[in-house]
N, C-alpha and C positions, 0 to 999 in steps of 0.2 A: 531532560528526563529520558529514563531510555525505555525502549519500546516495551521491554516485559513489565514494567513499573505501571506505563500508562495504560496498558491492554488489562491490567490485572485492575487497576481500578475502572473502567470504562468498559471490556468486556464487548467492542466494537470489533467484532469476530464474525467473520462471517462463513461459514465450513462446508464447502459440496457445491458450491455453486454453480448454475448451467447460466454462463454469457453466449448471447445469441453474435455480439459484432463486442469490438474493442472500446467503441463509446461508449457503450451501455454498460461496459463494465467498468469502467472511470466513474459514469456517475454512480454506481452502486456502490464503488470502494467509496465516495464521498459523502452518501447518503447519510448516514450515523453522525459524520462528524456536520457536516450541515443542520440536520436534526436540535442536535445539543449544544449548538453556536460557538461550535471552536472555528469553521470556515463559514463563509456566504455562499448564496448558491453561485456565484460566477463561478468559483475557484473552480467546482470540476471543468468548465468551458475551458479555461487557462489551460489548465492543464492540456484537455485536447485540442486546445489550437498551436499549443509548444508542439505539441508531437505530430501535428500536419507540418508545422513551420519547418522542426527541427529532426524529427524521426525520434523513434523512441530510443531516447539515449540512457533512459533509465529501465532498463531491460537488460539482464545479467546472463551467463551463460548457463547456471542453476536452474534456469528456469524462473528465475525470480524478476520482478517489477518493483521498481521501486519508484509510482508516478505523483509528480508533486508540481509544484509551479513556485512562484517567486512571493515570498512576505506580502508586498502588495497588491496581489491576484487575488486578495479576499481572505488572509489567514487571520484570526483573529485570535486564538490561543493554541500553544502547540499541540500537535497532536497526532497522536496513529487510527489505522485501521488495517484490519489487515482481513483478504479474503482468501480461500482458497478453491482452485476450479475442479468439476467434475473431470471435464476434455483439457486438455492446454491449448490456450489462444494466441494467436498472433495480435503483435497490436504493430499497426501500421508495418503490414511487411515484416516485422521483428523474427527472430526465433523465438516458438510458443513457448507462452510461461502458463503456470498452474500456481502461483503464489503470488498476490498482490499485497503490497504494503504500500497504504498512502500514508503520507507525511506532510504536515503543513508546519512551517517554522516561523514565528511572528517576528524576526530578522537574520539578517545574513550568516551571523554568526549560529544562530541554532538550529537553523535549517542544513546548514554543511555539517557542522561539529556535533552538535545532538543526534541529531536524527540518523544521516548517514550512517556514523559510528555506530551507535546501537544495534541496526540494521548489519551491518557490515561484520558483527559477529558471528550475528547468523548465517551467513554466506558460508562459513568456514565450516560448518559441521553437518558433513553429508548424511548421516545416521538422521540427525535430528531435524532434516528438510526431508527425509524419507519418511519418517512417524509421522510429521506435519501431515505430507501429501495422504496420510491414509487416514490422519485424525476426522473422526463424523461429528463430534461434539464441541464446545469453546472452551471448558475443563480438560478436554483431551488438549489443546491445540496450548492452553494456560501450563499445564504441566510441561508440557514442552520446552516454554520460553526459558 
């Protein structure tokens, strides 16, 4: 499924947001999809114990995040969320991003190939990561995808 499909039925947007530290912005991008039992609540843990373990390797030069953990870190149906920040944050040491896109994929193959890929297109169009970053609304940030 790719991101502008599932955000257009799901609508797991979250636009302007002030994260105080990099945790607390993991579990926010998770909150919705925990909410609506696409992940468990470990998954956001998962996630920031890969990125103490491993650094954030899902952190792009755009400014963009892409934090996710492994099928059986609690993913239970695939899924996005995506936030975007007031300030841009460091997550662990990182270069600050102001775009987060969490991804949970219910196996190996659609957590690489689904997800990423979808994602990965939006990386390429700096125009439409500029509108992103100024979007105040999820219609605004919907027209986008």
């Amino acid at each position: 499924m790719s991101i502008r499909k599932f955000l257009s039925e799901n609508k797991y947007i979250q636009p302007g947001v002030a994260a105080d530290s990099w945790q607390n912005l993991i579990h926010q991008a998770a909150r919705p999809l925990i909410y609506n039992g696409f992940v468990t609540r470990e998954y956001p843990q998962a996630v920031i114990k890969n990125t103490l373990e491993y650094g954030a390797y899902y952190v792009f030069d755009e400014g963009i995040a892409i934090p996710h953990a492994r099928p059986e870190c609690g993913v239970l149906k695939n899924c996005f969320s995506m936030m975007t920040l007031r300030e841009p944050l460091a997550i662990n040491d990182s270069e600050p991003v102001d775009i987060i896109i969490m991804f949970g994929g219910v196996d190996g193959d659609s957590h690489i190939t689904e997800g990423i890929a979808s994602i990965v297109g939006l990386l390429e169009k700096e125009e439409t990561l500029l509108q992103i970053r100024r979007a105040t609304t999820i219609d605004e940030i919907l027209g986008l995808l």
